[in-house]
C-alpha positions, 0 to 999 in steps of 0.5 A: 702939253699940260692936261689943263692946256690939253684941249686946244679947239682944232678951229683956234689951231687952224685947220689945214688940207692933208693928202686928197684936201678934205680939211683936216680938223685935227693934225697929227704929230708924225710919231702918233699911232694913227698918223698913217691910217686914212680911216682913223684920221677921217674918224678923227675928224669927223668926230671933232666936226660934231664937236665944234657944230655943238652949242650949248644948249642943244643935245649933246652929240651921239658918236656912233662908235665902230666895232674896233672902238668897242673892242679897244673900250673893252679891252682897257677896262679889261686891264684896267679893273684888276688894278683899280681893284689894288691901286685906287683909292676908296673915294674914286673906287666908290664915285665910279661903282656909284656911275656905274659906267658901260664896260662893254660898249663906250657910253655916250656923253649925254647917257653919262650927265644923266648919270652924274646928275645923281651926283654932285652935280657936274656936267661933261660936254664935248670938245674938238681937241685942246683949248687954252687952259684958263677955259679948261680949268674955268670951265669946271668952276662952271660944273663943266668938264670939257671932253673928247669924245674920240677913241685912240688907235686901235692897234695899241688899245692900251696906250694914248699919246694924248687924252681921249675918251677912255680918259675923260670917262674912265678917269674924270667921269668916274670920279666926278660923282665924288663930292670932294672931287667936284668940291675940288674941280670947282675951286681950280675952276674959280680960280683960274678965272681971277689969276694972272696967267703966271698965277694960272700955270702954277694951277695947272702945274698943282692939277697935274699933280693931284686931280691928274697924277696924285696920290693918297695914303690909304690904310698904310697904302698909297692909292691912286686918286688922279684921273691920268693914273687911274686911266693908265694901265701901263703907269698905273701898276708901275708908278710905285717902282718907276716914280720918285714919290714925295709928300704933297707940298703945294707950292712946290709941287705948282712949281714943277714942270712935268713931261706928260709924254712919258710916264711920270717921274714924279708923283705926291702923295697927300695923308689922306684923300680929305687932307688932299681936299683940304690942303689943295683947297686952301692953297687955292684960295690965296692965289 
């Protein structure tokens, strides 16, 4: 599934009884880390339930995350901060010092909008599982990021077959306090409000490839600015030996397909962070 198709909501996908018949919110592909564990897939759903019983409107909803969720939060941070030391770019690095994100306990949605209101402006509210794209995208024309709140497995903290909330926090949160970052959302956003939907895949296809997996030149380097590398530990210090890098070609990168299953095969790399903004934003605006 493309990020931008992501977050489909579990009520749209339909609701269906697994062994015992408490209806299950969120179903798991059978290869999923946690498709075994009755705990996890109760944890999974209920975390959901306080996502699809939000209004906006209300008070965000608390998770009260376990001490093995804790635990996975630390752990990846404790990877995850020595790469970003060498692979992320300035514009991320400086966006997340300035949110200055809980490393040893998970924050919660409501503490991190506090934060971001510092900043540029957007918000994150919570989210059951994947919705269609154009409200994904849309939704951040809106200054909205629709987020997960639920943790992935425990027994592989380092690995996520699917966004969760190291993701949205370590990946968009931290980068959302950036100007150019929100400048950039908010324009995929409007624009996924006013095209067709062949027009809206190829944003999709362009997001995966600079808010999600983009890179930029950086004093000679190439350096991390999309929020599925920078969350990664395992293809964030491996895209420079396993992945085909080609210079950011708008169109032919909203052209290309990808596999978000595996790690990317395919990157682009913008001159720079502004030229990034620059390029995406115009190309943007004639769709």
């Amino acid at each position: 599934m493309s990020e931008a198709t992501r977050k489909i909501d579990a009520a749209a996908r339909g609701a269906s009884p697994h062994a015992g018949g408490t209806e299950e919110l969120v179903p798991l592909d059978p290869d999923h880390p946690g498709f075994k564990d009755p705990v996890y897939r109760a944890r999974r759903n209920a975390i959901a339930k306080l996502a699809l019983d939000y209004r906006e409107g209300q008070p965000l909803p608390d998770v009260e995350y376990t001490e093995d969720e804790q635990a996975v939060w630390r752990t990846v941070w404790e990877h995850l901060a020595p790469l970003h030391e060498r692979f992320a770019c300035r514009e991320w690095t400086e966006s997340s010092k300035a949110l200055a994100l809980d490393r040893t306990r998970v924050p919660q949605l409501a503490e991190v909008n506090e934060a971001l209101k510092r900043g540029a402006g957007f918000r994150m509210l919570p989210v059951a599982g994947l919705v269609q794209g154009r409200t994904f995208l849309g939704m951040m024309g809106k200054g909205a990021f629709l987020s997960t709140q639920y943790m992935r497995h425990h027994s592989v903290p380092l690995y996520t077959p699917e966004p969760d909330v190291v993701h949205e926090l370590v990946g968009h949160a931290a980068s959302l306090f950036h100007p150019g970052i929100v400048t950039l959302s908010r324009r995929f956003g409007e624009a996924a409000w006013r095209v067709d939907d062949a027009a809206l895949a190829r944003l999709e296809y362009l997001y995966w490839y600079t808010l999600e997996f983009g890179l930029v030149e950086e004093d000679g380097e190439r350096k991390a600015v999309g929020a599925g590398l920078l969350s990664s530990f395992g293809e964030l210090g491996s895209f420079e030996a396993n992945a085909e890098i080609r210079p950011l070609d708008c169109d032919a990168a909203a052209a290309i397909p990808y596999d978000p299953t595996k790690y990317q095969e395919l990157l682009f790399v913008s001159p720079s962070f502004d030229r990034m903004v620059e390029d995406v934003s115009a190309w943007l605006e004639r769709q």
